[in-house]
C-alpha positions as CSV (number, residue, x, y, z in Angstrom):
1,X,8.3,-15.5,-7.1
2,X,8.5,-12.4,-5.0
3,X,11.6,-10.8,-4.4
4,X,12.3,-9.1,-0.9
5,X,15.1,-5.9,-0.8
6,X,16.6,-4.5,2.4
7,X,15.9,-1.0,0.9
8,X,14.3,0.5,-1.7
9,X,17.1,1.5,-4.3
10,X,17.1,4.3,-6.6
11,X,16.9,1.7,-9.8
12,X,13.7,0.6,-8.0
13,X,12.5,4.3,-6.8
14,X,12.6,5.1,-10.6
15,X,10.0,1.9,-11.5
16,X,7.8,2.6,-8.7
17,X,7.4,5.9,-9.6
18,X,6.3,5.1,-13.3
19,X,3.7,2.9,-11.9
20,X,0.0,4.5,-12.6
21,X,-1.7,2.3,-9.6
22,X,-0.5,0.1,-6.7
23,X,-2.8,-2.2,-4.2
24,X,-3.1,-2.3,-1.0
25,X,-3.9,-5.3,1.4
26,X,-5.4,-5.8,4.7
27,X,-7.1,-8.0,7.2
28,X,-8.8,-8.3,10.5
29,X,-7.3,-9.9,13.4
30,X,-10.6,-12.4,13.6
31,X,-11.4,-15.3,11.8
32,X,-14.1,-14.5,11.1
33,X,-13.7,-10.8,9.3
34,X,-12.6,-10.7,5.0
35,X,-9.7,-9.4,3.6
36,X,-9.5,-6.0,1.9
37,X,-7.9,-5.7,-1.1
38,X,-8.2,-2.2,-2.8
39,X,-6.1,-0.5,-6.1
40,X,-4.8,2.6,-5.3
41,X,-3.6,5.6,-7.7
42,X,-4.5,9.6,-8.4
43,X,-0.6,10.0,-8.0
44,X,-0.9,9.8,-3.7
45,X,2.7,7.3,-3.4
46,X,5.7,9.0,-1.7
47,X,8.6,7.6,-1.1
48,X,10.2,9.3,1.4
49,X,13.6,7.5,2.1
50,X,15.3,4.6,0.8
51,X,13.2,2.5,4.1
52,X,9.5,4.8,4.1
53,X,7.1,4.9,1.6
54,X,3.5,6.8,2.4
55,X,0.1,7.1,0.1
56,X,-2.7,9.0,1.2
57,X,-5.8,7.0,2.0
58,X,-8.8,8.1,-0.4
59,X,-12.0,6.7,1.1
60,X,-14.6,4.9,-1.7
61,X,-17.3,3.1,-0.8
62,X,-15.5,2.2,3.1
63,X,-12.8,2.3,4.8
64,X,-12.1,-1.3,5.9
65,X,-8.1,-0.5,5.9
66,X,-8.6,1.9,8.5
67,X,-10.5,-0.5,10.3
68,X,-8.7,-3.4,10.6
69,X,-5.2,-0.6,11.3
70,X,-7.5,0.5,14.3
71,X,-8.4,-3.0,15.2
């Protein structure tokens, strides 16, 4: 079962960090559109306060995060 945290706490900033790959989902507003599901790694997760994290968005074969963000 998944567990939800108000923040991200430095016992929790320390196994995130030792983590070689994370995933990141998305999906369109239609019906009709697919989800995205892509792994993510090359060291590009930041966490930049105890309430943001970033990653920096690598393109492969598309870009459908960006697209469904824009949408």
């Amino acid at each position: 079962m998944a567990k939800q945290y108000d923040q991200i706490t430095p016992t929790l900033q320390s196994f995130i960090k030792e983590q070689p790959l994370f995933f990141v989902a998305t999906a369109p507003l239609s019906e009709d559109g697919h989800i995205n599901l892509s792994p993510k790694g090359y060291d590009t997760f930041r966490i930049l306060s105890p309430n943001q994290v970033a990653y920096l968005d690598l393109t492969g074969s598309g870009n459908e995060t960006s697209a469904h963000l824009a949408e």
